[in-house]
TORDREN-247985 format. One record per atom (N, C-alpha, C): residue number from 1; residue in three letters; atom name; z, y, x. Coordinates in nm, 2 decimals, always signed. Atoms other than C-alpha are relative to their C-alpha. Layout:
   seq   type   atom        Z        Y        X
   NUM    ALA     CA        Z        Y        X
...
***
This chain:
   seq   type   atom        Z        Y        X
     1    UNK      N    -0.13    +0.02    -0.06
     1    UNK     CA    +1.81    +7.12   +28.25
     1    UNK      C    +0.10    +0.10    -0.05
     2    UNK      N    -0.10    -0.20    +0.02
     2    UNK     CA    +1.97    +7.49   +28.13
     2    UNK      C    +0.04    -0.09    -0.15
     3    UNK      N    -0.01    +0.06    +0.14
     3    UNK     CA    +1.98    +7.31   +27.78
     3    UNK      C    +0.10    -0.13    -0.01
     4    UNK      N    -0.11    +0.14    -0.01
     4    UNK     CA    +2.15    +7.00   +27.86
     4    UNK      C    +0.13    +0.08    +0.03
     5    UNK      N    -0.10    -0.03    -0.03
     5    UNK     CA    +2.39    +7.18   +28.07
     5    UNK      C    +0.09    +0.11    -0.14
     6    UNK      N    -0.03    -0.05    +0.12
     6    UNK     CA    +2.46    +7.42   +27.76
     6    UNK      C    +0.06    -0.09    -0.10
     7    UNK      N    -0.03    +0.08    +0.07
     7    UNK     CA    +2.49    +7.15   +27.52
     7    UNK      C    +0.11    -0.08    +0.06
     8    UNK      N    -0.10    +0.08    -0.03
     8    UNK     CA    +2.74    +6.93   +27.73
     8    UNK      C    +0.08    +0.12    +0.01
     9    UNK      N    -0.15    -0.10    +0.01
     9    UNK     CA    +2.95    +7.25   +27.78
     9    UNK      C    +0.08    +0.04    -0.13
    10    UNK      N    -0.06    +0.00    +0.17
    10    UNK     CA    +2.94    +7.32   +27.40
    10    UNK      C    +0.11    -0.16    -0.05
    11    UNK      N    -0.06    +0.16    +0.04
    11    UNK     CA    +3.03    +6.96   +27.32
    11    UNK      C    +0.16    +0.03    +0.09
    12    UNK      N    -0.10    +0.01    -0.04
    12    UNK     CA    +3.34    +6.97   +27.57
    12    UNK      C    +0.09    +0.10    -0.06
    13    UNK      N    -0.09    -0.12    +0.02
    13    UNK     CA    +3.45    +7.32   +27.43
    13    UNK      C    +0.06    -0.05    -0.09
    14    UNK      N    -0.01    +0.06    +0.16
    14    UNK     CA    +3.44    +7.17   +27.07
    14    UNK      C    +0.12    -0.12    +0.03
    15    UNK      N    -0.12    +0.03    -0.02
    15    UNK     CA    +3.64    +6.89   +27.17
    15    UNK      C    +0.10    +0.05    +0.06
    16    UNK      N    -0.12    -0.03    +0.00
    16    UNK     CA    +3.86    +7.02   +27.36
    16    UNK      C    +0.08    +0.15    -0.13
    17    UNK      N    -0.03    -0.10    +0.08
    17    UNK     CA    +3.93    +7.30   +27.10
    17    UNK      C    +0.05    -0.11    -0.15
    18    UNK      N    -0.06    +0.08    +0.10
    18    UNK     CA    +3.95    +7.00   +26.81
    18    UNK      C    +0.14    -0.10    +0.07
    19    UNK      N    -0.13    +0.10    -0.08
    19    UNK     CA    +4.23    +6.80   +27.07
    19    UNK      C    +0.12    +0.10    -0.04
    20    UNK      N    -0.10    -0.08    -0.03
    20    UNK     CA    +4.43    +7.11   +27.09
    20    UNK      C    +0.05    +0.05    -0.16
    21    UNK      N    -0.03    +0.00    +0.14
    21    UNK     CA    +4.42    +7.21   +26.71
    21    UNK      C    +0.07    -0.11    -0.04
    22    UNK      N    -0.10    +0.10    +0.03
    22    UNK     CA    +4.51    +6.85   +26.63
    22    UNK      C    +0.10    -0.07    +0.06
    23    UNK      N    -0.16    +0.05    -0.03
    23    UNK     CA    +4.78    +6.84   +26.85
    23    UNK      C    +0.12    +0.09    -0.06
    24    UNK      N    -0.07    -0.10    +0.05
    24    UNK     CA    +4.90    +7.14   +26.67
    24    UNK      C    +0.05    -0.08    -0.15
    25    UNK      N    -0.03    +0.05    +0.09
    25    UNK     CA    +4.85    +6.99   +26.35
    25    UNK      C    +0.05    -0.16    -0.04
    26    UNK      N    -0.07    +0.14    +0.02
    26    UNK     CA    +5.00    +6.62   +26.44
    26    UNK      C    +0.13    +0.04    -0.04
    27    UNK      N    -0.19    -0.04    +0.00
    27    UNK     CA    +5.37    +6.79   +26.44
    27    UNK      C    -0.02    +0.01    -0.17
    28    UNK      N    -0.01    +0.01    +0.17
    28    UNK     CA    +5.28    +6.87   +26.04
    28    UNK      C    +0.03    -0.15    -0.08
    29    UNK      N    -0.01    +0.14    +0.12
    29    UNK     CA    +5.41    +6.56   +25.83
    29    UNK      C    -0.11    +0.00    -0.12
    30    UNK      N    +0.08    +0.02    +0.09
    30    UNK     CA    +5.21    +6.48   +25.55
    30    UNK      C    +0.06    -0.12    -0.07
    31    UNK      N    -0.07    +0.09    +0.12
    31    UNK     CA    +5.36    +6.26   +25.23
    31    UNK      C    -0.08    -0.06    -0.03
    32    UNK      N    +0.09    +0.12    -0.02
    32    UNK     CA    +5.20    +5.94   +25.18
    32    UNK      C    -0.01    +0.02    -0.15
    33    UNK      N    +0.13    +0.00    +0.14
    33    UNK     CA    +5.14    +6.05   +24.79
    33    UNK      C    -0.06    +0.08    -0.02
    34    UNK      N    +0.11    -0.10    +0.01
    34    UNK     CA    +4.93    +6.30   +24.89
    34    UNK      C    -0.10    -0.05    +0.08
    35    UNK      N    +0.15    +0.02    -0.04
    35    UNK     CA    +4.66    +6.09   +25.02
    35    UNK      C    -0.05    -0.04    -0.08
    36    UNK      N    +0.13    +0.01    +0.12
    36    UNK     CA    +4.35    +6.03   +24.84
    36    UNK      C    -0.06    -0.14    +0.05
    37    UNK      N    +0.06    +0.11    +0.00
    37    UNK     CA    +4.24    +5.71   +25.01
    37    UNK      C    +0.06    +0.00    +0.15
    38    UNK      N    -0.07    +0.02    -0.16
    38    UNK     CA    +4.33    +5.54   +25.33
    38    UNK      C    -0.14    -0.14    +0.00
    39    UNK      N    +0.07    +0.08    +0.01
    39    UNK     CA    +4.03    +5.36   +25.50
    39    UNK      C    +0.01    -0.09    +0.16
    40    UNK      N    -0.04    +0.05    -0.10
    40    UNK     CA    +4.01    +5.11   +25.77
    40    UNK      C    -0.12    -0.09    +0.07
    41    UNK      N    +0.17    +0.01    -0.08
    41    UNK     CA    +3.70    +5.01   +26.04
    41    UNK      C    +0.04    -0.12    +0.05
    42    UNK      N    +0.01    +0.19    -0.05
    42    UNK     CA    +3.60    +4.70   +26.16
    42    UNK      C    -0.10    -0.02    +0.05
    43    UNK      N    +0.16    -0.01    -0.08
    43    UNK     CA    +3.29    +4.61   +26.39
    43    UNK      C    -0.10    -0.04    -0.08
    44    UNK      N    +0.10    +0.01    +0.11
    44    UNK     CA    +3.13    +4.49   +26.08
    44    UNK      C    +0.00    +0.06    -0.13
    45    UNK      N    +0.04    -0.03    +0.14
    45    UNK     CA    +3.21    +4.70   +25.82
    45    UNK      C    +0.15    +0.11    -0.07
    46    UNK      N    -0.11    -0.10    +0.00
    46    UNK     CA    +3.50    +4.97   +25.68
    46    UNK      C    +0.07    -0.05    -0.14
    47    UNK      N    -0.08    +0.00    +0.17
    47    UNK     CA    +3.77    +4.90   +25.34
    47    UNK      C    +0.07    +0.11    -0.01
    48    UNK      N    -0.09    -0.10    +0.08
    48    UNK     CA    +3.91    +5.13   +25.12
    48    UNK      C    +0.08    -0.03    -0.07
    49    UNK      N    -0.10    +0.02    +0.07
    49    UNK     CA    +4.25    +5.11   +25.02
    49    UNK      C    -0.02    -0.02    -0.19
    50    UNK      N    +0.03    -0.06    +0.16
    50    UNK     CA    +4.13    +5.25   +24.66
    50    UNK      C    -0.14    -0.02    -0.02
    51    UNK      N    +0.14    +0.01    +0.03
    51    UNK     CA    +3.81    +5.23   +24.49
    51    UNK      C    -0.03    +0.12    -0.12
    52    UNK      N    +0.05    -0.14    +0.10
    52    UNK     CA    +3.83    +5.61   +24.32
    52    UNK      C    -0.06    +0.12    +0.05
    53    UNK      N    +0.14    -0.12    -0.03
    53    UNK     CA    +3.51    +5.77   +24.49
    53    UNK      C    +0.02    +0.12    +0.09
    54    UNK      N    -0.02    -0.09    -0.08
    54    UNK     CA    +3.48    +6.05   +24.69
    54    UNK      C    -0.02    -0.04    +0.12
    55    UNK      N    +0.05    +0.03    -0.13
    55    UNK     CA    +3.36    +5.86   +24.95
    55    UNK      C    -0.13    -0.10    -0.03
    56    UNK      N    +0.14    +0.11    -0.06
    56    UNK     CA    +3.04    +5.65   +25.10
    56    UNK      C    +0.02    -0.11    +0.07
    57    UNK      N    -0.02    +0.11    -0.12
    57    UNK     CA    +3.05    +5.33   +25.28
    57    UNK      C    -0.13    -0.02    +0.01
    58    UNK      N    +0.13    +0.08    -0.03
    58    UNK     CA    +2.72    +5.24   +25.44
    58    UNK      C    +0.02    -0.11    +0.11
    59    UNK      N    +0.00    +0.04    -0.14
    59    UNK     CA    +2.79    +4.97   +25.70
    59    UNK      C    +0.16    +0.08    +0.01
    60    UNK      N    -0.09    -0.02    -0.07
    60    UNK     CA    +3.01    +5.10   +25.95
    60    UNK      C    +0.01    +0.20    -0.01
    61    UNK      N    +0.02    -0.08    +0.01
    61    UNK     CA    +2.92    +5.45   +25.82
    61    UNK      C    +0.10    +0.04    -0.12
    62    UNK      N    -0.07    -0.06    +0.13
    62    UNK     CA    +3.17    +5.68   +25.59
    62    UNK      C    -0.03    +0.14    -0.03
    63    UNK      N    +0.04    -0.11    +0.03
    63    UNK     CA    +3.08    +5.95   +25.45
    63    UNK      C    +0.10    +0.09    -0.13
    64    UNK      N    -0.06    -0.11    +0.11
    64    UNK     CA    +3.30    +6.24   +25.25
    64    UNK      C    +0.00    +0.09    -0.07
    65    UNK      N    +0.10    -0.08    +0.10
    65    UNK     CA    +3.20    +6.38   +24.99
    65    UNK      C    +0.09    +0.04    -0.11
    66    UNK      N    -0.05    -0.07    +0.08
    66    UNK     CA    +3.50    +6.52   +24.78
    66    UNK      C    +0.17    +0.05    +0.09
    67    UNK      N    -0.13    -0.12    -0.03
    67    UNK     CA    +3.84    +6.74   +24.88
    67    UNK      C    +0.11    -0.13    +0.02
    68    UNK      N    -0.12    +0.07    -0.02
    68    UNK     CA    +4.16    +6.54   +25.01
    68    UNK      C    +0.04    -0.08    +0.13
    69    UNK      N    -0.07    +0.04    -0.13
    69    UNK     CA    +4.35    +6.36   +25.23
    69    UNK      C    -0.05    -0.15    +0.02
    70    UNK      N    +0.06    +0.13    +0.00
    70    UNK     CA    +4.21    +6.05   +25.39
    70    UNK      C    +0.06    -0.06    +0.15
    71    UNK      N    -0.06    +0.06    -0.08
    71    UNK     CA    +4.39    +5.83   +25.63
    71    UNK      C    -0.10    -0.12    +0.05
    72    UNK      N    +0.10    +0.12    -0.08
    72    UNK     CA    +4.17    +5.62   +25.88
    72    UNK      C    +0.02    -0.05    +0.11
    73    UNK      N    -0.07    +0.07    -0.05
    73    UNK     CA    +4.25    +5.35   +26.10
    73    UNK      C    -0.10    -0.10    +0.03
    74    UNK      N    +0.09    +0.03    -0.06
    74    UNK     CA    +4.07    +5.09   +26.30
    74    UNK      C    -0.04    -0.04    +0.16
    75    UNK      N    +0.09    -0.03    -0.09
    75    UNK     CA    +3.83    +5.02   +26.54
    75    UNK      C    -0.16    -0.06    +0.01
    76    UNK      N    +0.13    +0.01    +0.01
    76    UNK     CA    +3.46    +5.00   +26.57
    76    UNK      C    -0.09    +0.09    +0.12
    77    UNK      N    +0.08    -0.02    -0.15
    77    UNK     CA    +3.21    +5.02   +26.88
    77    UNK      C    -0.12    +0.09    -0.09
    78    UNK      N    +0.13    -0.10    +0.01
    78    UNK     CA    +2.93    +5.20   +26.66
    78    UNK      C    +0.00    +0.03    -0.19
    79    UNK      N    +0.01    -0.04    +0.08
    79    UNK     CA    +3.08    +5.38   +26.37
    79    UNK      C    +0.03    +0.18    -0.03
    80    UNK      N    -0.03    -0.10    +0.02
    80    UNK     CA    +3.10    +5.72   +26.18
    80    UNK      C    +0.02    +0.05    -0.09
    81    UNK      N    -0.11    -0.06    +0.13
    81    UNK     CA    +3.30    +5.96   +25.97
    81    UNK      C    -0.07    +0.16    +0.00
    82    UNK      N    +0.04    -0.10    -0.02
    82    UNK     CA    +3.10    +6.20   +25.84
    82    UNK      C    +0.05    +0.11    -0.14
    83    UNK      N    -0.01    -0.05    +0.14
    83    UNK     CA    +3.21    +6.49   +25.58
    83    UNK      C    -0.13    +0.08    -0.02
    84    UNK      N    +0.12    +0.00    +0.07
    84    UNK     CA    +2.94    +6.58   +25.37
    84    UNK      C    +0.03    +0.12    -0.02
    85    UNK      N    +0.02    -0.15    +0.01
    85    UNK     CA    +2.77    +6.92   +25.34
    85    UNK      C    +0.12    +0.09    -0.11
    86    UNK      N    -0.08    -0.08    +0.13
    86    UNK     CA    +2.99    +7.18   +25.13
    86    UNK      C    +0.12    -0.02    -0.03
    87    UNK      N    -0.13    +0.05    +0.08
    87    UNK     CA    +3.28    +6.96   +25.09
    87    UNK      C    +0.14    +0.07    +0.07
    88    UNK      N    -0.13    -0.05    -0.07
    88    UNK     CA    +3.59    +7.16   +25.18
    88    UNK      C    +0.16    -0.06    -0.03
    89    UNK      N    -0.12    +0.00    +0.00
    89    UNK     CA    +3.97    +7.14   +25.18
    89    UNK      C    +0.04    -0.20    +0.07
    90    UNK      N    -0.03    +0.15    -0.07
    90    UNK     CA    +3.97    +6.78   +25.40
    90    UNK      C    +0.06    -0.04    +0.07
    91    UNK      N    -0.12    -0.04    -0.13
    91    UNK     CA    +4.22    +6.66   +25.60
    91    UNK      C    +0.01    -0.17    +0.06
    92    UNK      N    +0.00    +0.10    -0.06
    92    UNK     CA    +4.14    +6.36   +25.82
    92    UNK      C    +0.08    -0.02    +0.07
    93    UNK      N    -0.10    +0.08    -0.06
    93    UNK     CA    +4.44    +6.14   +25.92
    93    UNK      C    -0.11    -0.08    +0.11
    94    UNK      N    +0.06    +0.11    -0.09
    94    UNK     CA    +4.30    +5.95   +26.21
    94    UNK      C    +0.19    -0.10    +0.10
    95    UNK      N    -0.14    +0.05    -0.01
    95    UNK     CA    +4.61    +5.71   +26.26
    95    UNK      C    -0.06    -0.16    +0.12
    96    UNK      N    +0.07    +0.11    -0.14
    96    UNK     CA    +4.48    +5.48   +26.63
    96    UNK      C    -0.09    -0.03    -0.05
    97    UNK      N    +0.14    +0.00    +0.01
    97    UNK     CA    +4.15    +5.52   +26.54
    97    UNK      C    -0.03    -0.06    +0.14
    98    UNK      N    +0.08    -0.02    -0.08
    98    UNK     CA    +3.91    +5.40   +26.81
    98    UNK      C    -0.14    -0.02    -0.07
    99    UNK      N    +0.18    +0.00    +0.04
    99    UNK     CA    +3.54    +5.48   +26.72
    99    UNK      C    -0.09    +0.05    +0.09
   100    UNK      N    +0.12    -0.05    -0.08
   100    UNK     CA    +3.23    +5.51   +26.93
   100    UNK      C    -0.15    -0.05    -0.10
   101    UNK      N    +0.16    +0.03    +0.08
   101    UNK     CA    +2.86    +5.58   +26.81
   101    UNK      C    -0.06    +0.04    +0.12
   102    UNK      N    +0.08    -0.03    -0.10
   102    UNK     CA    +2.59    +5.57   +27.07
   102    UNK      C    -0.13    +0.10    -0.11
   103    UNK      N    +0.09    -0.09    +0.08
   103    UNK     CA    +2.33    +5.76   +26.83
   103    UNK      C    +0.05    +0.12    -0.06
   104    UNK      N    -0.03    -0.16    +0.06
   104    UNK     CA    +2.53    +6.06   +26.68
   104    UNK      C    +0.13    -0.02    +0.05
   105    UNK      N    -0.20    +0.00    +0.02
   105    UNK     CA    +2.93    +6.19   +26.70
   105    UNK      C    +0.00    -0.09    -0.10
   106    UNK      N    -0.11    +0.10    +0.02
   106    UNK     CA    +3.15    +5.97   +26.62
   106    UNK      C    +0.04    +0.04    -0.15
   107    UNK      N    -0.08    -0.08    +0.14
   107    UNK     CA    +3.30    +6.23   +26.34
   107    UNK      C    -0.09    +0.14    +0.02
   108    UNK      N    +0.13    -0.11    +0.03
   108    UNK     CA    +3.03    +6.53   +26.22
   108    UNK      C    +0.08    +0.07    -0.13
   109    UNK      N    -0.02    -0.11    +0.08
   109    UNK     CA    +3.17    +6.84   +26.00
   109    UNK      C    -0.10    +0.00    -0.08
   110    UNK      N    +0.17    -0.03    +0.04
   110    UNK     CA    +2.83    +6.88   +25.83
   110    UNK      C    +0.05    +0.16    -0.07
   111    UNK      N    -0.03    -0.15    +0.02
   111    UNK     CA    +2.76    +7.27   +25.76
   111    UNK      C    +0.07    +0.07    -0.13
   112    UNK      N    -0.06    -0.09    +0.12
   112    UNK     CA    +2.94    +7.47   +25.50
   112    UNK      C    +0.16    -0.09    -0.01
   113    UNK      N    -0.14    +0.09    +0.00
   113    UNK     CA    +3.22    +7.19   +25.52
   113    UNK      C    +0.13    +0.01    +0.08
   114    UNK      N    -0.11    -0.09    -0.12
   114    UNK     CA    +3.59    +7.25   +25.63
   114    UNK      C    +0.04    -0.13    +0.00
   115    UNK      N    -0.13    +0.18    +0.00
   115    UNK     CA    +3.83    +6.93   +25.70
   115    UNK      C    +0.08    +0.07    +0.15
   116    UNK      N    -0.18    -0.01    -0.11
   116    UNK     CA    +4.19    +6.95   +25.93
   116    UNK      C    +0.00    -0.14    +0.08
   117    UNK      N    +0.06    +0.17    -0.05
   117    UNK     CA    +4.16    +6.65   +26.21
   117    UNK      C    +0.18    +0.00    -0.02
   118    UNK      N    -0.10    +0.02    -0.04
   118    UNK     CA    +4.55    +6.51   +26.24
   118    UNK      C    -0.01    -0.13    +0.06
   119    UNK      N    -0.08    +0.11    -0.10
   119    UNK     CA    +4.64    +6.26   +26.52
   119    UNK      C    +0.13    -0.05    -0.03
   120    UNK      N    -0.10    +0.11    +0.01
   120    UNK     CA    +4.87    +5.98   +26.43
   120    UNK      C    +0.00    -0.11    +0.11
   121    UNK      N    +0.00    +0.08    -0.15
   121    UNK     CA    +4.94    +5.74   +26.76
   121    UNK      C    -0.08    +0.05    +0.08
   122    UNK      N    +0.08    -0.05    -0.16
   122    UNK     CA    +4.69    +5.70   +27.01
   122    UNK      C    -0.19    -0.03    -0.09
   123    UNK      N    +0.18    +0.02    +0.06
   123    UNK     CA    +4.29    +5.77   +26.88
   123    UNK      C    -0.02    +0.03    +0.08
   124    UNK      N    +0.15    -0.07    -0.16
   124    UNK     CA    +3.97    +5.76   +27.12
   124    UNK      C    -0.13    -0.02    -0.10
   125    UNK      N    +0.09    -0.04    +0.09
   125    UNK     CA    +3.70    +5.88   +26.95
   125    UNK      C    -0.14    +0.02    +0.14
   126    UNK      N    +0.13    -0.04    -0.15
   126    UNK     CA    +3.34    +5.82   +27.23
   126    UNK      C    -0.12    +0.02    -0.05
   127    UNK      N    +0.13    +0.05    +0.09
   127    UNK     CA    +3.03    +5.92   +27.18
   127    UNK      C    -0.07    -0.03    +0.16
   128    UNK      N    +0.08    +0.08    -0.14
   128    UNK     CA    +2.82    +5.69   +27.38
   128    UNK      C    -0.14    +0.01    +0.02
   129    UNK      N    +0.14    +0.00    -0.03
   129    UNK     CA    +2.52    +5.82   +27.38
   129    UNK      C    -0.08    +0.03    +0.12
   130    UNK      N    +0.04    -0.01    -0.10
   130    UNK     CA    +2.30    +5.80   +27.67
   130    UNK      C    -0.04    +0.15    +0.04
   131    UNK      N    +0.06    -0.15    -0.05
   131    UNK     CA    +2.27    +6.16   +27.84
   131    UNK      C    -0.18    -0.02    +0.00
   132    UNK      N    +0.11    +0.01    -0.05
   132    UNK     CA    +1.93    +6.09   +27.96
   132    UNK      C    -0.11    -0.01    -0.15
   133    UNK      N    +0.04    -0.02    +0.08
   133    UNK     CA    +1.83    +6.04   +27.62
   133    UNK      C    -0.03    +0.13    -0.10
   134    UNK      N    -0.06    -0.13    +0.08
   134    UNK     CA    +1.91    +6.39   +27.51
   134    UNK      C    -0.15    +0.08    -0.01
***
């Protein structure tokens, strides 16, 4: 029980601590030729504006795996945006995103990795995973 409760407190800090950051950093503009790819979800599957790497598509799965700016848009009931170990200097546009994953977050840092979230409209990002399963 002490564990769960731990863990759901962490999780709310984290979000709320990434809401408040990215409402700091939505007021920053950003110049549309400084993005590196602009990608877009779908309940069956994600496109990328570009096809010059630096990213994964598995499914409904993306994965980031080199430095820059990436605009993502959408919606999808069971996908995720994950940046990949090591990769730093990243700056995820989420422009009315909605994404939920029942099996992991929605959106995962992975360790040693930095990325900047920015809010564009209205995103809801759920993770729907069953407490009881925890």
């Amino acid at each position: 029980m002490k564990a769960r409760i731990i863990k759901r407190t962490f999780a709310a800090v984290t979000a709320a601590a990434m809401l408040s950051t990215s409402a700091i950093w939505s007021a920053l503009a950003y110049e549309s030729e400084d993005v590196t790819n602009s990608f877009t979800f779908t309940e069956t599957g994600i496109t990328a504006l570009t096809d010059e790497g630096g990213y994964k598509i598995d499914g409904t799965d993306l994965t980031i795996n080199a430095s820059g700016t990436y605009v993502i848009s959408g919606e999808c009931a069971e996908g995720t945006i994950k940046v990949k170990k090591g990769t730093t200097d990243v700056v995820l546009i989420l422009d009315s995103l909605t994404l939920t994953s029942s099996t992991s977050s929605p959106i995962s840092i992975n360790k040693t990795a930095e990325a900047t979230i920015i809010l564009e409209g209205e995103s809801t990002i759920t993770d729907a995973e069953d407490p009881a399963n925890e």
